[in-house]
N, C-alpha and C positions, 0 to 999 in steps of 0.2 A: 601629601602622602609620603611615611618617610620608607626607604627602600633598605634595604641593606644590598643588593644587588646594581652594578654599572649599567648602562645601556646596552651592553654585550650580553648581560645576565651573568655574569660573572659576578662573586662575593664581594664585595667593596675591603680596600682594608683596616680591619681591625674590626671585623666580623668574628664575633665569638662562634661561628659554626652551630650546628647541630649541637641536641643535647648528648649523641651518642645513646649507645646503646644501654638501655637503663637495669637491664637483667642482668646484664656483662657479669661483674662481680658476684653474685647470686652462682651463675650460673660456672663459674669457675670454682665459688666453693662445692659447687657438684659432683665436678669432675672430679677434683683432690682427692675426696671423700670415695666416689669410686675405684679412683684406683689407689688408693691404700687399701681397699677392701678387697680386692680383687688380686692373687696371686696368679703368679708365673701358672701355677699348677693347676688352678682354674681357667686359666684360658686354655691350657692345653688339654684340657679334659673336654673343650667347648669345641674346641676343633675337632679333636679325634669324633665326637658324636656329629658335627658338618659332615667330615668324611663318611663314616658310617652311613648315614642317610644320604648323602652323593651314592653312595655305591648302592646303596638299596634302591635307587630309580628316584630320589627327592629334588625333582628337576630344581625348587628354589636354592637347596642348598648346595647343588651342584654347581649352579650360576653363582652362589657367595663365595665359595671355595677357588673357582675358575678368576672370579675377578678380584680377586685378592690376590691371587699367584700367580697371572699371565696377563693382569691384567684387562676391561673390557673392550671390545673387539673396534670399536674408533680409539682409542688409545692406542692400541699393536700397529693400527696402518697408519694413523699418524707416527711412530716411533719408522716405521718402516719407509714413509715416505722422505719423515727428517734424513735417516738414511744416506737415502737416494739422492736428495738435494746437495748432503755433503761433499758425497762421489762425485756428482758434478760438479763442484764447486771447485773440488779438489781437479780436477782433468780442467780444466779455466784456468786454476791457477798454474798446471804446469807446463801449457799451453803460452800463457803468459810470459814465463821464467825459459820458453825456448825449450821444454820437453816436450816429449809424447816424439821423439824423430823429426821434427820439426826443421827447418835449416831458414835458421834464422842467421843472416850476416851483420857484419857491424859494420 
């Protein structure tokens, strides 16, 4: 039985891989097509009616609006905890280098 895969299950070399994905091209002449057809002034006419119905109580397009423009709510505390990791990262290194009052002698 011939394998294309090592004992490890790893790809042997000179493994052609996968066939990939067979729409790909298809589906990127989609996109193109969309957005040549779709102007600047169309998408802003798409949002101002998002807002619209945000503000008339359209809890979905409240949440579309909210998470396009602040983001969805594990995104922000992830951003917030990178943050925070910084900061400490940053009081480590100046800890390190003999800051923060420290009395480091040589």
């Amino acid at each position: 039985m011939k394998t294309d895969r090592d004992s490890n299950g790893r790809f042997t070399q000179g493994n052609a891989g996968g066939p990939g994905n067979p729409h790909a091209g298809q589906v990127s002449q989609l996109r193109a097509a969309i957005l040549e057809a779709v102007s600047a002034e169309d998408v802003a006419a798409i949002i101002e009616q998002l807002i619209r119905k945000a503000r008339q109580g359209d809890l979905a397009a409240a949440r579309e609006i909210l998470d396009r423009t602040v983001g969805k709510p594990a995104q922000s505390n992830l951003l917030e905890r990178i943050e925070a990791l910084e900061q400490v990262a940053a009081q480590v290194q100046a800890v390190g280098d003999g800051g923060l009052g420290g009395n480091h002698e040589s």
